[in-house]
C-alpha positions in Angstrom: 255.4 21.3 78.6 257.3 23.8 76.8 259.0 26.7 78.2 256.5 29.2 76.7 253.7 27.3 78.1 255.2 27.0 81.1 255.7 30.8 81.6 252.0 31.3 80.5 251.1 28.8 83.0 252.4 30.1 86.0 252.0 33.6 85.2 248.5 32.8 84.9 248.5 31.6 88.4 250.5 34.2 90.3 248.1 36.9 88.8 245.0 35.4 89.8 246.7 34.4 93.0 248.3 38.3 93.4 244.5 39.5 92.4 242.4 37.1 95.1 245.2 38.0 97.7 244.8 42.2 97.1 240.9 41.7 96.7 240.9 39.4 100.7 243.1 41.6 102.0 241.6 44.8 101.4 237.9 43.5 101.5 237.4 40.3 103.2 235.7 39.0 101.0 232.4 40.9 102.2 231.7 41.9 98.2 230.7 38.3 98.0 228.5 38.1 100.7 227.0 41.3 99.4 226.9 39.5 95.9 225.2 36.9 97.5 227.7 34.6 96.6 228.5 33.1 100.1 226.5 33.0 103.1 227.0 35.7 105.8 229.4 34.3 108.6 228.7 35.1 112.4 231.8 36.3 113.2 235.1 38.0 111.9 237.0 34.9 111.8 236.2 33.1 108.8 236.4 36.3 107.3 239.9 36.9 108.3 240.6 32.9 107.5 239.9 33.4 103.9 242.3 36.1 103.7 245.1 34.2 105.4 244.6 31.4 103.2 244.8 33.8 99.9 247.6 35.7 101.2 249.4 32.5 101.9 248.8 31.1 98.9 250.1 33.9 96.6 253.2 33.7 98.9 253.5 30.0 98.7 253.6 30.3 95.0 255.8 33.5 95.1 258.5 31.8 96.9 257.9 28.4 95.0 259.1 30.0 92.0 262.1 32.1 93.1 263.5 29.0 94.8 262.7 26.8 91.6 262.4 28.2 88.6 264.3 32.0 88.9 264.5 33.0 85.6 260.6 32.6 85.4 260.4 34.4 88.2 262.0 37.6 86.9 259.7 37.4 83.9 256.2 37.2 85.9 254.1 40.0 85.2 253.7 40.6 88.8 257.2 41.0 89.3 257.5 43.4 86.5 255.2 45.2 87.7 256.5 45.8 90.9 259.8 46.9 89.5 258.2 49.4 87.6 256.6 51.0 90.5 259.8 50.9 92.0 260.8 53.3 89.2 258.3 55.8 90.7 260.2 58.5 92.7 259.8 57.5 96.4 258.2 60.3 98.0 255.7 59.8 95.4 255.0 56.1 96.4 255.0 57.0 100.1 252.7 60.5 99.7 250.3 57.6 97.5 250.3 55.3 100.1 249.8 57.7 103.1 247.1 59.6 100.9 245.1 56.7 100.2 245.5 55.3 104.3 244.3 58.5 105.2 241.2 58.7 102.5 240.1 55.1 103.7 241.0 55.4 107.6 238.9 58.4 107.4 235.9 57.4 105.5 235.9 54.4 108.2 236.1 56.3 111.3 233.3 59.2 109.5 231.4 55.9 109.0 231.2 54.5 112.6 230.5 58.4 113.7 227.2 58.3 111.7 226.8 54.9 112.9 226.1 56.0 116.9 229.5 56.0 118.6 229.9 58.4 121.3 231.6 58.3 124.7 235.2 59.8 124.4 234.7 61.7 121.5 231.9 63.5 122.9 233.8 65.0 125.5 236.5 65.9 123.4 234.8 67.5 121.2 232.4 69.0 123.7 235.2 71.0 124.8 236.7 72.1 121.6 233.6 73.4 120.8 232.9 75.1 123.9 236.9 76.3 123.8 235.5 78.2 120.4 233.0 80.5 122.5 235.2 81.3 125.2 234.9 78.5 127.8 238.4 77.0 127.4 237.8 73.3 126.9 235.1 72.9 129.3 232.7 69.9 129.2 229.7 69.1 130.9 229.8 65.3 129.5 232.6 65.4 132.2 231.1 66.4 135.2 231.6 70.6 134.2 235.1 70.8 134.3 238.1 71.9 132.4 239.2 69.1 130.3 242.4 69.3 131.6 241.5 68.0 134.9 241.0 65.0 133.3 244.2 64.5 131.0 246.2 66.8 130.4 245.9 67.2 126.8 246.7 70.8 125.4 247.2 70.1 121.8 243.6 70.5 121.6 243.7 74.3 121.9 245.2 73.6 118.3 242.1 72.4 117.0 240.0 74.7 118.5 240.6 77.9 115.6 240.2 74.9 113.0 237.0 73.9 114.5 235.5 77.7 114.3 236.0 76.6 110.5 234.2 73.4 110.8 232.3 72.9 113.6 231.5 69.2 112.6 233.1 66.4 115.0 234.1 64.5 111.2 237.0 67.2 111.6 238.4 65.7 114.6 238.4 61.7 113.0 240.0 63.8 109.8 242.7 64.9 111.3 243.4 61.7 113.6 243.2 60.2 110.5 245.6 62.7 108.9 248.2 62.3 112.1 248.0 58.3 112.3 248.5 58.2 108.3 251.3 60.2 108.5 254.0 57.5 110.1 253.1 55.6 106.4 255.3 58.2 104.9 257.3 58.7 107.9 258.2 55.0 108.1 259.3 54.6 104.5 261.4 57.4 104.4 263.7 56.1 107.5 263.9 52.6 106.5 264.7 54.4 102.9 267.3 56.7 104.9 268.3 53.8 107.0 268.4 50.8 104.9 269.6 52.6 101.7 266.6 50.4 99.6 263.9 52.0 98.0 262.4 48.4 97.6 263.0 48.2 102.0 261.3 51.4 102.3 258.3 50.2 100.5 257.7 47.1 102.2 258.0 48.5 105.8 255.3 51.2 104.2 253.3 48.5 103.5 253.6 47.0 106.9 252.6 49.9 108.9 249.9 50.1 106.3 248.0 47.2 107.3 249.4 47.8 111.1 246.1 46.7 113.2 246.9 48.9 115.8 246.9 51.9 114.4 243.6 51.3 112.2 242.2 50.3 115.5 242.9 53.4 117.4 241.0 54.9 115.0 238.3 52.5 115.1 238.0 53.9 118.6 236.8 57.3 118.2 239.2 60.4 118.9 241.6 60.8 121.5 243.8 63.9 121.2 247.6 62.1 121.8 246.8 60.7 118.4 247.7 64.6 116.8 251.4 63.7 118.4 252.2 60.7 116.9 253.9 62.7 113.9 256.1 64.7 116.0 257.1 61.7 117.5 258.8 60.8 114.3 259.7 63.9 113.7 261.9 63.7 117.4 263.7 61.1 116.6 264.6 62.0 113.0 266.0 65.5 114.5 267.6 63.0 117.2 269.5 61.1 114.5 270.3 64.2 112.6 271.8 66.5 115.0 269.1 69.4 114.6 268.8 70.3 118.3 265.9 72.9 117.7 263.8 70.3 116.1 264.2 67.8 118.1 263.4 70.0 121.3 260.3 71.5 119.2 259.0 68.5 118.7 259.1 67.1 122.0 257.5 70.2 123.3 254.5 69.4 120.8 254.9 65.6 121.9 254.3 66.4 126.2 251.4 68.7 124.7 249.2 65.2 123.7 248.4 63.8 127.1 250.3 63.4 130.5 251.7 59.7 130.0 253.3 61.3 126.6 256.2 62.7 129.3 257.1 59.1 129.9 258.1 59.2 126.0 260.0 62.4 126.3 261.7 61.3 129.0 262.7 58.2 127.2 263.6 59.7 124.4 266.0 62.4 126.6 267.6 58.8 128.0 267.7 57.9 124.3 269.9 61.5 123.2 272.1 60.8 126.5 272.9 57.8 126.0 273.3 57.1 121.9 273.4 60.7 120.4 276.1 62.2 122.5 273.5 65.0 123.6 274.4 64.3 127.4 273.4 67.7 128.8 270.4 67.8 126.7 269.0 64.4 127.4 269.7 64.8 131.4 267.6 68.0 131.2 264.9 66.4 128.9 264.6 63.3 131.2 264.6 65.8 134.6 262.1 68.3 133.4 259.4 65.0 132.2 260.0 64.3 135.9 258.7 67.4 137.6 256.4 68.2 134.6 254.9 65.3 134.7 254.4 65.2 138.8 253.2 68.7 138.5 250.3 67.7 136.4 249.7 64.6 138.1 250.0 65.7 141.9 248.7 68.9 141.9 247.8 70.5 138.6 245.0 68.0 137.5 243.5 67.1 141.1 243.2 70.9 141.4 241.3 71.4 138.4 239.1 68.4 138.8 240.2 67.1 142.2 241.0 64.0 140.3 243.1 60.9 142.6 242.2 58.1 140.8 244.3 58.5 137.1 247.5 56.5 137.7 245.8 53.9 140.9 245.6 51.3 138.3 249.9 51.0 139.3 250.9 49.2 142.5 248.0 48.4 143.9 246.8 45.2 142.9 248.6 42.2 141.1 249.4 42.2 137.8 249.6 38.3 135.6 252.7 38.0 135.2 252.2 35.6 131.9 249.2 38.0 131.2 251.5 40.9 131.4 254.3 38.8 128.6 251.8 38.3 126.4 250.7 41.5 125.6 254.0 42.3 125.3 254.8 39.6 123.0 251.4 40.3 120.9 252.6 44.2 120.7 255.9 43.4 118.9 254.6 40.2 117.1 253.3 42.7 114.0 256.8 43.2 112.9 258.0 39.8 113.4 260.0 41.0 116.9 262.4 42.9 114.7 262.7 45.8 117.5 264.5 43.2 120.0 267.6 43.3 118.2 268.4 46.8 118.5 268.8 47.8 122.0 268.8 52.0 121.9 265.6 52.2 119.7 263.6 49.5 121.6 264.2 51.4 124.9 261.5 53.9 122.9 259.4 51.7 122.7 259.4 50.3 126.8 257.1 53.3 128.4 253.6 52.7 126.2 254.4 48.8 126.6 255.1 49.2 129.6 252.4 51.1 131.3 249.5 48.7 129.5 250.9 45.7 130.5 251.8 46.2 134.2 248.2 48.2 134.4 245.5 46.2 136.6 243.2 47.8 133.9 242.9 45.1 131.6 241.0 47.6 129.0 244.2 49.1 128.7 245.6 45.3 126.8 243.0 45.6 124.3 243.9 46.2 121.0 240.7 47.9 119.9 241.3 51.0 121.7 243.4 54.0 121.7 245.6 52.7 124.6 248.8 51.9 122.2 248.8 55.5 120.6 252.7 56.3 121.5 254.2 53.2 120.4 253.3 53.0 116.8 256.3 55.0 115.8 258.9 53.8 117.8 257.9 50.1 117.1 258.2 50.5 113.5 261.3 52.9 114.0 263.2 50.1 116.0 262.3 47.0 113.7 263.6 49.0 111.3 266.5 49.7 113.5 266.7 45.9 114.4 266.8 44.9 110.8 269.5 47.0 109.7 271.4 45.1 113.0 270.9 42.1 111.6 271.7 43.2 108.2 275.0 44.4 109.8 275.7 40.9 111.8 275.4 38.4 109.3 276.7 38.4 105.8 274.1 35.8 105.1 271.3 38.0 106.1 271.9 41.3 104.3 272.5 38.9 101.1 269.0 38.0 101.6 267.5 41.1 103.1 265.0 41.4 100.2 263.6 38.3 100.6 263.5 37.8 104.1 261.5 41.1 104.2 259.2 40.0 102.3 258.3 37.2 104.7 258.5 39.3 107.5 255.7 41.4 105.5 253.7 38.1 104.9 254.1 37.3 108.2 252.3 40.7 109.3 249.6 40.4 106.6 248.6 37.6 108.7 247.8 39.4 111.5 246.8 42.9 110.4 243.4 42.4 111.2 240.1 42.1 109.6 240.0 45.0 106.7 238.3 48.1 107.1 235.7 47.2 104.2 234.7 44.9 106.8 234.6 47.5 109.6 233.0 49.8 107.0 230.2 47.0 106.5 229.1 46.8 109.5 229.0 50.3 110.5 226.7 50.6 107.3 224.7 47.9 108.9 224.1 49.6 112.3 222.9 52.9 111.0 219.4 52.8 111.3 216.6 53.7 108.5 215.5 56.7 110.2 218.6 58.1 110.7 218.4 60.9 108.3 214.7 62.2 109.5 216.3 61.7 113.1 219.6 64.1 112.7 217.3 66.7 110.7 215.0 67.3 113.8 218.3 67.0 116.7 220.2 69.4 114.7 216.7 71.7 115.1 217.6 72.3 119.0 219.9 75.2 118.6 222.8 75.1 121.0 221.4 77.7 123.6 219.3 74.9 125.1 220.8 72.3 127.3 220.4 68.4 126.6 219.8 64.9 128.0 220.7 61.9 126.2 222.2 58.8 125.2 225.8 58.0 124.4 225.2 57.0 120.8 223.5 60.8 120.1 225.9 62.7 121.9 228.4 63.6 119.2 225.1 64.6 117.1 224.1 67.3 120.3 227.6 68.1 120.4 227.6 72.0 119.5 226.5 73.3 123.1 227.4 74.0 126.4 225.3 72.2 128.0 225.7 68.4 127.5 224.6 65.4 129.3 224.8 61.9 129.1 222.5 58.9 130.9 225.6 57.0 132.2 224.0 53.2 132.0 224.1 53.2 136.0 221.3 55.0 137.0 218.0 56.7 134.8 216.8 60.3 135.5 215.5 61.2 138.6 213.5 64.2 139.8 216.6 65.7 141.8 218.3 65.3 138.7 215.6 67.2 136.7 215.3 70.0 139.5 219.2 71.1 139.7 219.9 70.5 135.8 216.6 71.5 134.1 217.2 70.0 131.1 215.7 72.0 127.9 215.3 68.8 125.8 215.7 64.6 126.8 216.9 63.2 123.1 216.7 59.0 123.4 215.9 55.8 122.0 213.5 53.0 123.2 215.7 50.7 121.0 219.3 51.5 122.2 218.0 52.3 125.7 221.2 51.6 127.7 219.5 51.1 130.9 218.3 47.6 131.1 217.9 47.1 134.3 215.1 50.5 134.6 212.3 50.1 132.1 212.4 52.6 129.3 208.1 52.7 129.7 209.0 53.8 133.6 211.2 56.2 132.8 209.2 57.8 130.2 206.4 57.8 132.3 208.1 59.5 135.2 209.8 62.0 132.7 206.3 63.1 131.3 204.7 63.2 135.2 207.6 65.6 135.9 206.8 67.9 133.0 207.8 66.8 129.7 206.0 66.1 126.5 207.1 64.4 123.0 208.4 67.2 120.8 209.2 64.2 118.2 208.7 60.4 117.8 209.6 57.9 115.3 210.1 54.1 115.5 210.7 54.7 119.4 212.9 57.7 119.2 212.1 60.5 121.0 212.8 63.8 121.7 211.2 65.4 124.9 211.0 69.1 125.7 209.6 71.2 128.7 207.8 73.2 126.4 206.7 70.9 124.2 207.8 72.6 121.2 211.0 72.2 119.0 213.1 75.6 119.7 215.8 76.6 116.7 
């Protein structure tokens, strides 16, 4: 075969093997199914199979050819290509990335909103909204207290002048959205700083790009320490820089995301002690994240809720040990356990790791929730870190930084998760054909009257002071009825989330104790005391 040929041949093959890999990773291959191409499959994992395969095709092939035939290599269209975008001022490929993570993290999480989910971000927002006509984050959904009393998250009276703008919970998954994205752009630009490689900055983009845990957190509704994470980044580049104000700015705005976030300040004072020659500074930061955070815990928060049980998950029950190595093992596993080879920045790291893997919670080991928010930066900040160590260890190494990158990216394609077209799928799926009809008459009950309901309508009631959820322990009862007089009871035969009491009963007693059907479709129904829809 001629050399020509040859070339043609195998550029062929790494474009349609570069096009199959982009398409699987960023889809799943759901379009097919949609096509009606392939069958449905039951579960994620055949989904996420056919993108490993793809991915590790296009790899195989990629280094195939740089090992075997170089100077085709450096001809491949692909490869080209890639050098050409490398052309592209860097802030410009980073603000393109982080602008398009944003647009699609967004768009997901508005998705699975409109799909039914409720629960946290209910009381969240609940609060914000109630913080926007005077009653300073107070929430029913939470038993009629001052958020605060409940974590001791401040950074929400931020959102609260923004939300007078838009009162729509879609503004709160925007701007977790907006804060999450952010370490895309954050992340380039240190390794960039760090690893002097525009090429190195792009490919540990990419990785926090396709970063599971992040996309999952914001999967999993909105929790108000995501709106941190950026000043988290922000900290540490002021660390490294010597810019005292910022760094002590931002740690301020860090402490203001939830009470745990003190266990990161004080961290990062051990972290200016101890590496940045800040010694005064960092013994103040790490004694002041003492007392604050033992204020808040021991008397501040019980005496605005009378709250005991927030940190009884520590010391009071055994923890797996092998269970407990594990996670940790699965939370730095994503970038190829780069962060244990530089000591001062994996330290950051240890307090978010920590506290989910010696919890007896187990929720708090799941991936799929909001519990890792706090270690996104500092993971990707000390792999980044640890590369550059290992770069500076071994001659061998930094010859083949590039390359070896590039595996390490491969190998965290392979576990970044099933893609959010696939998430996005099935949200689509579990909205329900009467959906639209549905929000048109809920939005009708104007937020004067107080309401009953399920967890998947609360963020659709959400505008109001008065807020209530059935909590899938116990139905309504006529005590409950007499102290709480609810205006309206909004709920759903289908989604009726207590099994164990017959919806038929419930609605029965409901209508014996003085409620009638303001609207019902498909076995959704809105009671009233009047009877009548008030706006």
């Amino acid at each position: 075969m001629s050399s020509s040929r040859a070339f043609n041949v195998w550029n062929g093959i790494t474009i349609l093997a570069a096009f199959l890999a982009l398409f699987f990773l960023l889809t799943n291959g759901v379009p097919m199914v949609q096509w009606g191409w392939i069958p449905a499959f039951p579960g994620e994992s055949a989904y996420q199979n056919m993108t490993r395969v793809s991915v590790s095709v296009f790899f195989l092939i990629f280094f195939f050819l740089y090992f075997r035939y170089r100077d085709l290599f450096n001809r491949l269209t692909v490869v080209c290509f890639v050098r050409a975008l490398l052309k592209i001022p860097l802030s410009v490929l980073l603000l393109i990335l982080t602008l398009t993570y944003i647009a699609i993290m967004s768009e997901v999480s508005i998705l699975r909103h409109l799909s039914g989910a409720g629960g946290d971000a209910a009381i969240f927002v609940q609060s914000i909204w109630n913080g926007t006509q005077g009653d300073f984050l107070y929430s029913t959904i939470k038993g009629g207290i001052c958020l605060l009393g409940d974590h001791m998250s401040p950074i929400l009276a931020f959102v609260i002048p923004l939300y007078r703008l838009w009162p729509d919970p879609i503004l709160t998954f925007i701007l977790q959205a907006i804060t999450i994205g952010s370490g895309v752009y954050f992340t380039g630009w240190i390794a960039r700083d760090k690893l002097k490689s525009n090429f190195l900055a792009i490919v540990f983009a990419l990785m926090y790009f396709f970063y599971f845990n992040a996309r999952a957190t914001l999967h999993y509704e909105f929790h108000p320490e995501a709106l941190v994470e950026p000043f988290m980044f922000l900290a540490f580049i002021c660390a490294e820089k010597k810019r005292l104000a910022g760094f002590l700015a931002c740690l301020f705005m860090v402490i203001l995301g939830k009470e745990n976030m003190l266990g990161i300040s004080f961290i990062l004072g051990f972290y200016v002690f101890a590496f940045a020659s800040w010694k005064r500074v960092g013994i103040w930061v790490m004694v002041l994240s003492v007392i604050i955070f033992l204020f808040e815990v021991k008397w501040l928060m019980p005496h605005l809720y009378q709250l005991q049980f927030q940190y009884s998950y520590y010391g009071h029950s055994r923890v797996d040990i092998l269970e407990a190595l594990g996670y940790v093992l699965r939370m730095y596993s994503p970038v190829c356990f780069l962060s244990f080879f530089n000591l001062p920045t994996l330290l950051l790291t240890l307090p978010i790791v920590l506290q989910n893997a010696l919890s007896s919670n187990e929720l708090m080991r799941i991936p799929m929730r909001h519990y890792t928010i706090g270690l996104h930066p500092f993971l990707f900040i000390s792999a980044i870190y640890g590369f550059n160590s290992l770069c500076d260890r071994w001659s061998e190494f930094a010859k083949r930084k590039n390359l070896i990158l590039v595996a390490i990216l491969w190998f965290s394609l392979l576990r970044s998760g099933p893609a959010e077209y696939f998430y996005a799928w099935n949200f689509i799926k579990e909205k329900r054909p009467y959906d639209a009809e549905m929000l048109a008459k809920i939005q009708e009950i104007g937020p004067k009257y107080s309401v009953l309901t399920q967890a998947n309508f609360l963020t659709r009631l959400i505008n109001r002071k008065e807020l209530y959820v059935l909590d899938g322990r116990t139905p309504p009862t006529r005590e409950m009825i007499e102290k709480y007089r609810f205006d309206y009871i909004v709920c759903s035969q289908s989604s009726w989330p207590l099994p164990e009491f017959p919806f038929a009963e419930t609605f029965a007693n409901l209508k014996a104790w003085g409620y009638s059907v303001s609207f019902e479709k498909n076995g959704f129904y809105i009671l009233s005391r009047s009877g009548d829809v008030a706006t």
